[in-house]
C-alpha positions, 0 to 999 in steps of 0.5 A: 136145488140148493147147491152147497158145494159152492161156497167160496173161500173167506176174505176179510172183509166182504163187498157185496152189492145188488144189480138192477135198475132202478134200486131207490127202494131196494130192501136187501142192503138192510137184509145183508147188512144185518146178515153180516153182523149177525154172523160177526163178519166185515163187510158192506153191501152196495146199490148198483144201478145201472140203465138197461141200455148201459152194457159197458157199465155191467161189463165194468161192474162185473169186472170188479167181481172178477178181480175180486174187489167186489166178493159177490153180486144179487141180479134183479130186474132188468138184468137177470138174463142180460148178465147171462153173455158175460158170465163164464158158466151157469150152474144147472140151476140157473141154466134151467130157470134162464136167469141169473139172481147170484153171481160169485167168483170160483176159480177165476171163472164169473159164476150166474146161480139163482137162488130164487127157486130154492127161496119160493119152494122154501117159504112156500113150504114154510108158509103153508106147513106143507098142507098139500094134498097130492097130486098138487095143481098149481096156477102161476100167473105170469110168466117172466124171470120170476114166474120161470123160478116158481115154474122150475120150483114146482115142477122140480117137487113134483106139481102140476103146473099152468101158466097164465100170462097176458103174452102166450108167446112168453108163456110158450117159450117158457114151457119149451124151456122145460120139455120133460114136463107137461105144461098148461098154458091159458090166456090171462084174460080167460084164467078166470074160468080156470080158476073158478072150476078147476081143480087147483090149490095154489095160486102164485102171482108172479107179476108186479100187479098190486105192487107198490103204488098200485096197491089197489091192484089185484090180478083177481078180479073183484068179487071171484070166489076161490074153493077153500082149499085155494093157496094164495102166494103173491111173490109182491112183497110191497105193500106187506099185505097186497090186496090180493092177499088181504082179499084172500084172507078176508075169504078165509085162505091161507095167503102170503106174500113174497118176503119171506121169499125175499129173505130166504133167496138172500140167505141163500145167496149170502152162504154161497158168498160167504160160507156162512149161514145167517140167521132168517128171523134176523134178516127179517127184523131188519126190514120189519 
């Protein structure tokens, strides 16, 4: 998934900046800024907040980026497939997973790329040593722009995958979009059967429940008891420990939460941009 052949050229200095709305407590300008110390190379990374409604303002931002006065911009909520119109070209990736996270500039054309799936199946591997029995089940709770990067992660190394999501219709439109694979589909407010007595041994949370300041929020009711086996990933990074994590932990699972995500698509995203690798342990430190 990890396309190396689209790094771009070296400019002197690198602006790079984030897309969303809103961005008050966004972690990557520490994240980037760090990354472009570490590797020695001048630069800055700006917030771009722009409404959801605000079109123009998004046609404006990424016009800059074509006339190469910003080098390279991340996509977070909302825009992730509201920037998709006004870009020339997606890379396979990005088109296969239906949002953008990363665009950069190649031969005069706006590229969308998204990192996001390499960055999960990275730190997955990472966090969980890659103690998979196989064949693996997963369960994905949610199914957004963030659920459709961890769905395309999973399948793509070869896993068994079922969505639950409050919104079958979104869970639905979210299989169709990957017809050569067999995708479960069960209803949020019943997964708790599936979860109980099915085979499964990781479970991705791929909504915002438990995140910061519903940090009493989990989307495991009290008191369910996981097999063993059970891998939790929880994509909320903020707080650093979700409930669902501490409750996972406090059963004896393997948990982890999504920072090391976070970094890792970020590192991703900042090599295509620059064409320089950064250092992980140093990103992290930035924000730890």
């Amino acid at each position: 998934m990890h396309q190396s052949s689209i790094f771009i050229l070296h400019p002197s200095s690198f602006h790079l900046g984030l897309i969303g709305y809103p961005l008050g407590h966004s972690l990557s300008p520490r994240i980037h800024t760090a990354a472009l110390q570490a590797c020695r190379l001048q630069g800055d990374y700006s917030l771009f907040p722009i409404h959801p409604d605000d079109q123009q303002g998004l046609k404006d931002l990424l016009a800059r980026v074509r006339s190469g006065e910003i080098t390279g911009l991340n996509v977070t909520i909302p825009h992730k497939q509201n920037v998709i119109p006004l870009l020339d070209e997606l890379t396979p990736t990005a088109q296969a997973i239906g949002a953008v996270n990363t665009i950069y500039l190649r031969d005069n054309k706006l590229i969308g790329h998204n990192t996001d799936a390499q960055g999960f199946i990275t730190d997955l591997k990472r966090a969980t040593n890659s103690a998979f029995c196989t064949p693996h089940s997963a369960l994905v709770l949610g199914a957004g722009g963030s659920a459709r990067a961890v769905v395309y992660a999973l399948l793509n190394d070869g896993w068994n995958v079922t969505i639950a999501a409050r919104r079958i219709e979104q869970a639905q439109q979210l299989a169709l979009s990957f017809p050569n694979y067999q995708l479960q589909i069960t209803n949020y407010s019943s997964f708790i059967f599936y979860a109980k007595h099915s085979s499964f041994i990781l479970l991705v949370n791929a909504t915002p429940i438990g995140m910061t300041p519903n940090i009493d929020q989990s989307p495991l009711p009290e008191n369910i008891t996981l097999s063993q086996h059970t891998i939790i990933y929880d994509l909320v990074y903020n707080p650093r420990e979700t409930k669902l994590v501490k409750d996972a932990r406090a059963q004896g699972l393997s948990a982890a939460t999504g920072l090391g995500m976070l970094i890792e698509q970020a590192a991703l995203a900042f090599e295509i941009w620059t064409g320089h690798n950064p250092p992980r342990e140093i990103m992290l430190s930035s924000i730890s």
